[in-house]
N, C-alpha and C positions, 0 to 999 in steps of 0.2 A: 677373806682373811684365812677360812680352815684352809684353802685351796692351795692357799699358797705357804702354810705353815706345810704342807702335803708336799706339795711340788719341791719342796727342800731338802724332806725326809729323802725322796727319790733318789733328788740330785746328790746326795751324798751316799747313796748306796751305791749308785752309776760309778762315784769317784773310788768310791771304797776299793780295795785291792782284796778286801777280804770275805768281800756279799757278790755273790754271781748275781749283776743286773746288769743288762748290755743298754736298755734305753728306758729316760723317764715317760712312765706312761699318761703323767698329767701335763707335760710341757707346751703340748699342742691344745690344749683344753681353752676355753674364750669363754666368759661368763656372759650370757645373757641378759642386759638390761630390760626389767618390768616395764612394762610401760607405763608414762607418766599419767596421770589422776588428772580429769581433767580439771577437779575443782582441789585447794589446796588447803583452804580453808574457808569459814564461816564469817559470812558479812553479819552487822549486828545484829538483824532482824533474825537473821539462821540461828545465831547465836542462843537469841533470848527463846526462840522455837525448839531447840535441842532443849535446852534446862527444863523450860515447862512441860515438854515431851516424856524427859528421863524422871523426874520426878512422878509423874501421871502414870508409866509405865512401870516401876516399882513403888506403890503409894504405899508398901507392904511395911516397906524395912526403907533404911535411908542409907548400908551400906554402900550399895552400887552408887545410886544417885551422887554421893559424897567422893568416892573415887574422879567422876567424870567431873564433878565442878571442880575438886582441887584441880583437874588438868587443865580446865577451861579458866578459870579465873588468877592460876598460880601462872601459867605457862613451865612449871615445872616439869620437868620429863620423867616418862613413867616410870624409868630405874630409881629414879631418886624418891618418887611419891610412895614406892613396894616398900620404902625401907623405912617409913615414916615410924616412929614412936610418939606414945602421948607424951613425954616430956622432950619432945620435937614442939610441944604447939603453947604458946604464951595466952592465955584465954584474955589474961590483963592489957596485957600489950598490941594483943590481937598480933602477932607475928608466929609464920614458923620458919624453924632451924631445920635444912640439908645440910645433913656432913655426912651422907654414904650414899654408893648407890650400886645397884646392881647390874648385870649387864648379862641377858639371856643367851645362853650356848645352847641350848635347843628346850623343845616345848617341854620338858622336865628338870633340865639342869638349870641354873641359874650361880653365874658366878656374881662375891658379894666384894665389895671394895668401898674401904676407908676414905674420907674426902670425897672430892669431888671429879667431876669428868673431865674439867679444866686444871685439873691440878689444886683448888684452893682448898684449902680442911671445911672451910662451910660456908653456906648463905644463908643470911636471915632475911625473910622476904612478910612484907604486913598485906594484913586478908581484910577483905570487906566486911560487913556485918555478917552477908548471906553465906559465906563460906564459915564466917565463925559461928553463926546459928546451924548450921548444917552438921559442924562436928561435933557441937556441944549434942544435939540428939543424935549421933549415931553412938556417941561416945555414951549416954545413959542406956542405949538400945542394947550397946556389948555388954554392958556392965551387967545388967539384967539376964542376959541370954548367957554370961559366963558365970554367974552366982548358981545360975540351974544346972549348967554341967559338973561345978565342983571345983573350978579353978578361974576364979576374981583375977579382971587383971589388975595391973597397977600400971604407975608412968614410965616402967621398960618395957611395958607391953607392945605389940605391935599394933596401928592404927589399922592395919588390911592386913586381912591371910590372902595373898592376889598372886594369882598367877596371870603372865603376861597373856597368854594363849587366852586363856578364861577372859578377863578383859577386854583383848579385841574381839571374842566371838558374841560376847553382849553388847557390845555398840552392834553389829552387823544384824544382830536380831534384833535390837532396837528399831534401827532405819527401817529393815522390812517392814515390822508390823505398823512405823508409823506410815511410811509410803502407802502401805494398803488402807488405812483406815481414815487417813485425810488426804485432800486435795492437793493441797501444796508439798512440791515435791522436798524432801530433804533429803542433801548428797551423804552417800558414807564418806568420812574422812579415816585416814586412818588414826593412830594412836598419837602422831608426830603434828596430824593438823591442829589439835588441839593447842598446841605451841604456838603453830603458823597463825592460828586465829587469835590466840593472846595479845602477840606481836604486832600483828597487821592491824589488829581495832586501836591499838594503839597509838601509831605512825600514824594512820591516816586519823587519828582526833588528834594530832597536833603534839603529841610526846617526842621531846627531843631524842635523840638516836642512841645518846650517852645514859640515860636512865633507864629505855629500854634495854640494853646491853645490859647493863650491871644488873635488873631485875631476873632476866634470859640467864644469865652467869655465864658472857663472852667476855674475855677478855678485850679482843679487838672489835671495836664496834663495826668494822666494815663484814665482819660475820654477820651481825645483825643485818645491814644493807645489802648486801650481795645476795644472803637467802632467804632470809626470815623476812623481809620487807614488801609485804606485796600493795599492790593500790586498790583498794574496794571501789565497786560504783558508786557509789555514792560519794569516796574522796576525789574521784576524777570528774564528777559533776561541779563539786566543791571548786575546783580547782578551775574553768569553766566561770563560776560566778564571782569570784574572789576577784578575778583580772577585769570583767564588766565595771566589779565596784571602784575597781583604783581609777576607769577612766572616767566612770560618774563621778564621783569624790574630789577628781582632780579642778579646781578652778580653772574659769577660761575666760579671759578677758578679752572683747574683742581687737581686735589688731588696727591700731592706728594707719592707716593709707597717708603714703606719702603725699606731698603737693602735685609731685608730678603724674599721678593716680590721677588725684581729686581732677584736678586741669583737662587733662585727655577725658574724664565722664563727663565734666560739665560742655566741654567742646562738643563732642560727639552728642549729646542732646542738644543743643543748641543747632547744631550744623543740621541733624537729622530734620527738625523742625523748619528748620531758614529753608530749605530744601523743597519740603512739601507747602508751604507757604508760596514759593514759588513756581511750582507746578500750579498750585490751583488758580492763583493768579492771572499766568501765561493763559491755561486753559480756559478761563473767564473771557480773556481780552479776547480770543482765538472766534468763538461764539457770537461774540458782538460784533468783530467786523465781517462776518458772515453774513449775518442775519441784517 
């Protein structure tokens, strides 16, 4: 996007009669796609492996920890969790309210925007127990830790002081140190799988596509199918045993044999028998007038 907000500036200098530029120097430019991650997101088992991991690995403070489950359990996107306020979170209701989100221009600036990424002014989206146990103690851990510096917050306060940069580079020291210290390996995702794994556990536990969309904040649900939708091993195993059960499940009565069936079996045993009856026969008599 800056490249090509760039490449315009150029272009109208090129046009200008009044800026000496003879050629744009970004027109030839071709942006290099990263390469794709092999893994996208967290099957359930990875899942519940991260959260016991993050927790264990800051048992200090429940800040961090509390950042990663809202993104793991919300599938909210990180712009929108940066901007969270505690009268953002219903403790009654167990719901929080997104009506802004941020959108990073580089690892210091950060532009802030009203509503939402889809255009809506907000989503209200309901939390589990574990996500609302999680804020309610990080939410007495601030309060405590800002009585000491001199400035209590209150319900316009912010829920995270977070910088996006900061965020991803403690997930990527997370995985290190847990990849070194256990067996089982666990992938880095990046800040966006956290979404992909919301999604995908979802889909593949049998959530209509319509519910995931509205929860994600897509307007068109084939957003959700085209990208967010991926199939975990375990649902294509699923998927495997479901089609076995429809043909167990299915009654089978045996199949009635017409007359003209039954007639030809009874013939052909009958015939087969007359047959060897008569060999042994023949061959008896054969014997006797020999001998």
């Amino acid at each position: 996007m800056v490249l090509q907000y760039a490449s315009q500036i150029f272009k109208y200098t090129v046009d200008s009669e009044h800026i000496l530029c003879d050629s744009n120097p970004l027109e030839h430019i071709r942006l290099v796609k990263s390469a794709k991650r092999d893994v996208c997101f967290y099957n359930e088992h990875q899942a519940k492996l991260f959260e016991m991991g993050i927790r264990e690995y800051w048992s200090t403070s429940n800040q961090i920890p509390a950042r990663f489950i809202i993104l793991l359990r919300t599938g909210a996107r990180i712009g929108e969790i940066a901007v969270l306020k505690w009268n953002d979170v219903n403790f009654k209701d167990m719901t929080l309210r997104f009506d802004a989100h941020i959108y990073s221009l580089s690892s210091k600036i950060n532009a802030y925007y009203e509503g939402l990424k889809n255009h809506d002014k907000s989503r209200v989206l309901d939390i589990d127990n574990v996500l609302l146990g999680m804020l309610k103690s990080w939410q007495l851990e601030q309060s405590k830790s800002s009585l000491l510096n001199g400035h209590p917050i209150n319900d316009d306060s912010f829920i995270f002081c977070l910088n996006i940069v900061t965020v991803k580079m403690a997930n990527e020291c997370f995985i290190k140190r847990y990849n070194k210290n256990y067996d089982e390996y666990l992938p880095c995702l990046n800040l966006r799988g956290f979404r992909y794994t919301h999604d995908t556990l979802l889909i593949s536990d049998g959530m209509s596509l319509k519910k995931v969309a509205d929860r994600l904040g897509h307007k068109d649900i084939t957003i959700t199918a085209n990208i967010y939708a991926e199939v975990t091993p375990k649902a294509k195993k699923e998927v495997v045993e479901r089609f076995s059960k429809i043909l167990e499940n299915c009654p089978l009565n045996e199949p009635q044999k017409s007359l003209r069936i039954i007639f030809l079996c009874v013939f052909k045993r009958w015939h087969n028998r007359f047959f060897w009856s008569l060999l042994i026969f023949v061959n008896t008599l054969i014997i006797n007038l020999v001998q």
